[in-house]
N, CA, C and O atoms as a CHARMM CRD file, in Angstrom:
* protein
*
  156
    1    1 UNK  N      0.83200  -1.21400   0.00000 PROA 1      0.00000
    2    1 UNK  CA     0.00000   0.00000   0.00000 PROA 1      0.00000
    3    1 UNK  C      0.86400   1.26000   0.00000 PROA 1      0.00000
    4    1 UNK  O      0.57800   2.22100  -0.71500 PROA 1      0.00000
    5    2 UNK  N      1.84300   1.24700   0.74800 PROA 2      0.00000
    6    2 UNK  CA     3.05000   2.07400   0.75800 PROA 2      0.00000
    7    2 UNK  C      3.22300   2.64500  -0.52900 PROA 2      0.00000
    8    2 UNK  O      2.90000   3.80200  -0.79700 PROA 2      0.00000
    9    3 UNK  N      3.75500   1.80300  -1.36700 PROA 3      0.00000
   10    3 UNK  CA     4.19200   2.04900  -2.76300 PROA 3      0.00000
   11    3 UNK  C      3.65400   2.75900  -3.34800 PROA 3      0.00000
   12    3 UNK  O      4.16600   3.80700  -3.74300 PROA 3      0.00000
   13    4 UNK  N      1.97300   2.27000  -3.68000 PROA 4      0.00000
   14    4 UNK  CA     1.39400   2.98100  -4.41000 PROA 4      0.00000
   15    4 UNK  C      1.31500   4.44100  -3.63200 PROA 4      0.00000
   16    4 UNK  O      2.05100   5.32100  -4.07900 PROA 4      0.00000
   17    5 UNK  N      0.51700   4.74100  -2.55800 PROA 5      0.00000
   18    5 UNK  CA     0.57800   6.19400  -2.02100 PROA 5      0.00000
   19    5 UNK  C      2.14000   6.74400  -2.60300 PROA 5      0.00000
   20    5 UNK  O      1.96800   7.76200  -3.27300 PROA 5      0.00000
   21    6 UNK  N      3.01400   6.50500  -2.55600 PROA 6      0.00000
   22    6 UNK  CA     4.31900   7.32300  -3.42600 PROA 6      0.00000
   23    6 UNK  C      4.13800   7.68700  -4.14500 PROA 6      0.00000
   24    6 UNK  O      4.07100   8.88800  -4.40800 PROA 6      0.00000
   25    7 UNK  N      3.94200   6.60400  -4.92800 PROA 7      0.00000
   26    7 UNK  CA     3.86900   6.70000  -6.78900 PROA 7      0.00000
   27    7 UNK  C      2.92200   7.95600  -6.55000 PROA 7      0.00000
   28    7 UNK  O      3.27200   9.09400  -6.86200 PROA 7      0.00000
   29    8 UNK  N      1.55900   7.62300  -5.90600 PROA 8      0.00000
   30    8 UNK  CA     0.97800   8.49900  -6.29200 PROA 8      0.00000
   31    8 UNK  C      1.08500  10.33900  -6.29500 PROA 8      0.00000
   32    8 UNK  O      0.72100  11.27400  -7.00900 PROA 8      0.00000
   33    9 UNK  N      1.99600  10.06300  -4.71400 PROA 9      0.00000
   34    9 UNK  CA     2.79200  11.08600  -3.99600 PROA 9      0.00000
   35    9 UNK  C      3.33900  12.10200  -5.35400 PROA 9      0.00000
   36    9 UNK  O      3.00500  13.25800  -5.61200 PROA 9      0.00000
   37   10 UNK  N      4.23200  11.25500  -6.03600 PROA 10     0.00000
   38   10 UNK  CA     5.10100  11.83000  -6.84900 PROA 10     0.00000
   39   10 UNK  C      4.44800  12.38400  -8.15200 PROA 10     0.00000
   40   10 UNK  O      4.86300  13.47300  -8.54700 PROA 10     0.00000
   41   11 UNK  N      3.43000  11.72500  -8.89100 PROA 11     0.00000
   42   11 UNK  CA     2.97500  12.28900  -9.61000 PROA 11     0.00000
   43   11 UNK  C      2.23300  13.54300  -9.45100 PROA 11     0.00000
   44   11 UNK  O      1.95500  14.44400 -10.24300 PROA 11     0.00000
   45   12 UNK  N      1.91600  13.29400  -7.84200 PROA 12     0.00000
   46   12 UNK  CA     0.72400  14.81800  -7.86600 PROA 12     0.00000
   47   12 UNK  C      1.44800  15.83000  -7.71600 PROA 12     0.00000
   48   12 UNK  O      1.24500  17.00400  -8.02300 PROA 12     0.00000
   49   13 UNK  N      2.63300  15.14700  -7.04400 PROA 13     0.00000
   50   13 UNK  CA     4.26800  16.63600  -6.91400 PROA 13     0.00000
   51   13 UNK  C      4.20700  16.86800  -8.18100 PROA 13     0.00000
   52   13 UNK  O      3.76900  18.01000  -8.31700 PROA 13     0.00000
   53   14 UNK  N      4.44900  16.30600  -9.35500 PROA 14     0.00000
   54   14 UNK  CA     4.72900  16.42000 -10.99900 PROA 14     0.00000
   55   14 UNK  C      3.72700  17.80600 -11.40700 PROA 14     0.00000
   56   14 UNK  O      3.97500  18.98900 -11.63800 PROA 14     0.00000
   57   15 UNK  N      2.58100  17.04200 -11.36300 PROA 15     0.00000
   58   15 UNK  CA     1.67400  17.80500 -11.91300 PROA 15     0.00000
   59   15 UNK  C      1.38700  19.03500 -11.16100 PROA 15     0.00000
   60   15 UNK  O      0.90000  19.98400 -11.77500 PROA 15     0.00000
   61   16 UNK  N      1.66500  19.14200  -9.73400 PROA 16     0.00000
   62   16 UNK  CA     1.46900  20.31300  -9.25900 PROA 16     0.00000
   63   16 UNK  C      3.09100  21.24500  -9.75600 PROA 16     0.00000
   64   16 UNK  O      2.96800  22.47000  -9.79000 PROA 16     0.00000
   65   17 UNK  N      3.98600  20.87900  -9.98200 PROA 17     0.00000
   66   17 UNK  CA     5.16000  21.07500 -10.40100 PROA 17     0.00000
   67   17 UNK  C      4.66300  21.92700 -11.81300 PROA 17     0.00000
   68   17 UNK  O      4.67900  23.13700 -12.03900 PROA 17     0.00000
   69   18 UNK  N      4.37400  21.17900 -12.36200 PROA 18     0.00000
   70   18 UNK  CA     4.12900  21.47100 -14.41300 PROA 18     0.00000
   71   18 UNK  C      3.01200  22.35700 -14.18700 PROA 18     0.00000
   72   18 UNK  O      2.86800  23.34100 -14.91400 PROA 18     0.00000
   73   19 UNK  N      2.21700  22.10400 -13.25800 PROA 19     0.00000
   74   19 UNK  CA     0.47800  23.24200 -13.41900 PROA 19     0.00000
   75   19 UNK  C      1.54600  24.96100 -13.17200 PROA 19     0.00000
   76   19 UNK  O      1.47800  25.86400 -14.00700 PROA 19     0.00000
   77   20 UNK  N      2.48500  25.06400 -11.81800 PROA 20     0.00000
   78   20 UNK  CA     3.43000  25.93100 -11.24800 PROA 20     0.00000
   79   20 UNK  C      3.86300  26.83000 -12.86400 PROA 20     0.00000
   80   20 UNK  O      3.50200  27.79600 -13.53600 PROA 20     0.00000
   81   21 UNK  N      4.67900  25.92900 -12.85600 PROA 21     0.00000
   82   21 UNK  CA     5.63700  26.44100 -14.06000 PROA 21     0.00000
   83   21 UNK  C      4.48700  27.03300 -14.84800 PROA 21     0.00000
   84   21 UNK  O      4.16100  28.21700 -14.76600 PROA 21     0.00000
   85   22 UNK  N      3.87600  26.10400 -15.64000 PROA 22     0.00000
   86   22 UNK  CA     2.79500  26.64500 -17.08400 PROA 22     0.00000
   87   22 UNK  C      2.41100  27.98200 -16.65500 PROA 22     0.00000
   88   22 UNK  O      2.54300  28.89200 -17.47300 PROA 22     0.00000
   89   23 UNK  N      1.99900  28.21200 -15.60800 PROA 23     0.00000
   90   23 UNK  CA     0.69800  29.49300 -14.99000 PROA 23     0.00000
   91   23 UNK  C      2.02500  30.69000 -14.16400 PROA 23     0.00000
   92   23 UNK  O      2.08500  31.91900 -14.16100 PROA 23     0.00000
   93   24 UNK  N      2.60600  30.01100 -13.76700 PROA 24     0.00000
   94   24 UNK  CA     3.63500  31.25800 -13.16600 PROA 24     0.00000
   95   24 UNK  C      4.88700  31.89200 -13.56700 PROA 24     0.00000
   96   24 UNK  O      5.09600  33.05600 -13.22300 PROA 24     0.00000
   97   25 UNK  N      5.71300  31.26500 -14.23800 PROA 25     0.00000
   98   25 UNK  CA     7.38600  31.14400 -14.82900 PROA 25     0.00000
   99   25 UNK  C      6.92500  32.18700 -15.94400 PROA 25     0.00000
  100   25 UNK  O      5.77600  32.62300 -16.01300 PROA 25     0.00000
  101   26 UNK  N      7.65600  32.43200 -16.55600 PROA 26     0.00000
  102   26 UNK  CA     7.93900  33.41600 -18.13900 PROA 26     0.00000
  103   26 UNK  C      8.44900  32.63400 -18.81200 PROA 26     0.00000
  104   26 UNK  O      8.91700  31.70700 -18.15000 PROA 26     0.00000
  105   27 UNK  N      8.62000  32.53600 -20.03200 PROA 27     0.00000
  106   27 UNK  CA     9.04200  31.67100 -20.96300 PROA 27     0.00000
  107   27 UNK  C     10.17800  31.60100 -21.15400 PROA 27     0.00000
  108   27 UNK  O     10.56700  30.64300 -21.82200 PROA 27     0.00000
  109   28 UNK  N     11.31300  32.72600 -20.57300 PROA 28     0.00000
  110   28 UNK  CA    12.94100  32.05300 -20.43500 PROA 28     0.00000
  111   28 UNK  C     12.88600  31.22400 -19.27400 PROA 28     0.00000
  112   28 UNK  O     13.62800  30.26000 -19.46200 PROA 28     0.00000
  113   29 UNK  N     12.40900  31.18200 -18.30700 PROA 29     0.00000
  114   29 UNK  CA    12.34800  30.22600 -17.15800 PROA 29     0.00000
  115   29 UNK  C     11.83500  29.19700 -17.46600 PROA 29     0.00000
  116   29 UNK  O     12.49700  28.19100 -17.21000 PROA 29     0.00000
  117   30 UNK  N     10.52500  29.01100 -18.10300 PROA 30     0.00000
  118   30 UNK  CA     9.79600  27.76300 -18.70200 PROA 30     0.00000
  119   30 UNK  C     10.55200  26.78700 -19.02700 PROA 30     0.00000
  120   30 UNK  O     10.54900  25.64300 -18.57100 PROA 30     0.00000
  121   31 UNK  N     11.45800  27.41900 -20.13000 PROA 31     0.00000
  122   31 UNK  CA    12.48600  27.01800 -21.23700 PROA 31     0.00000
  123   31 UNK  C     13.69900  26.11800 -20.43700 PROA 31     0.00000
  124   31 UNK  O     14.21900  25.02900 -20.68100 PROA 31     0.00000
  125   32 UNK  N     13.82300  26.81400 -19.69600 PROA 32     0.00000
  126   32 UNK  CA    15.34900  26.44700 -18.71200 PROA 32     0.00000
  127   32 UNK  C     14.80900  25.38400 -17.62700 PROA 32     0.00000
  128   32 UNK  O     15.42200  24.33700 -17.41700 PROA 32     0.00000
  129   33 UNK  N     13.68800  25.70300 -16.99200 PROA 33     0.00000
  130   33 UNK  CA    12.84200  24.52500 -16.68400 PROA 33     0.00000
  131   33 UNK  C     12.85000  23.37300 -17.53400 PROA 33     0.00000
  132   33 UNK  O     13.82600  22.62900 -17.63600 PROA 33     0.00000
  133   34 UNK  N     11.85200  23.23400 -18.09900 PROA 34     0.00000
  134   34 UNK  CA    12.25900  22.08100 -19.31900 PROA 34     0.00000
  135   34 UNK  C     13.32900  21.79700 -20.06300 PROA 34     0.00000
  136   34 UNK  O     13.09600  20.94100 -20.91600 PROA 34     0.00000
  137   35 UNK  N     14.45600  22.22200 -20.04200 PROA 35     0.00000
  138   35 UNK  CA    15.59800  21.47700 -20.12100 PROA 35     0.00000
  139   35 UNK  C     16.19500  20.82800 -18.75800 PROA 35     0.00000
  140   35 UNK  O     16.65600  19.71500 -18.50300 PROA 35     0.00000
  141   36 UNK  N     16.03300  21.74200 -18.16400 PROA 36     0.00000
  142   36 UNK  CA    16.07500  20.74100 -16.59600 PROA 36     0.00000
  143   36 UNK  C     15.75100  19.38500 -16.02000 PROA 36     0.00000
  144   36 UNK  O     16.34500  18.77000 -15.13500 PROA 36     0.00000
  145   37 UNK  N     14.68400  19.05300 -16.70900 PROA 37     0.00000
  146   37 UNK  CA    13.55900  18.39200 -15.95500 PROA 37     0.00000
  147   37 UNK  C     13.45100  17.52900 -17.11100 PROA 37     0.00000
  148   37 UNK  O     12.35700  16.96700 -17.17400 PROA 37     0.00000
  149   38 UNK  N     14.35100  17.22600 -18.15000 PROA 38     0.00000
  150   38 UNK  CA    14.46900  16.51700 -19.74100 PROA 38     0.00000
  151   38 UNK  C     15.53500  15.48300 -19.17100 PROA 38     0.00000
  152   38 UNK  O     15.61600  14.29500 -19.48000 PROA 38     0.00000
  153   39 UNK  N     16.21700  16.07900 -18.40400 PROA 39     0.00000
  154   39 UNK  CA    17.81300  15.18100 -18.03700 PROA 39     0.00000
  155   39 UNK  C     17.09000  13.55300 -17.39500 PROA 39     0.00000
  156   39 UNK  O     17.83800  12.64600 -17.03000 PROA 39     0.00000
């Protein structure tokens, strides 16, 4: 049961991560973000 609550943990970090960026960052940050986060 552990496991899954992580997994799930981590994806909602993700998506609250990517919702962040899309709606707040500027598009040189975006940019530099997503090369970041490509590695």
């Amino acid at each position: 049961m552990k496991l899954t609550i992580k997994k799930y943990a981590h994806e909602i970090i993700d998506l609250l991560i990517h919702h962040y960026v899309e709606n707040q960052l500027a598009p040189e940050q975006k940019r530099k973000f997503k090369l970041l986060t490509e590695i």
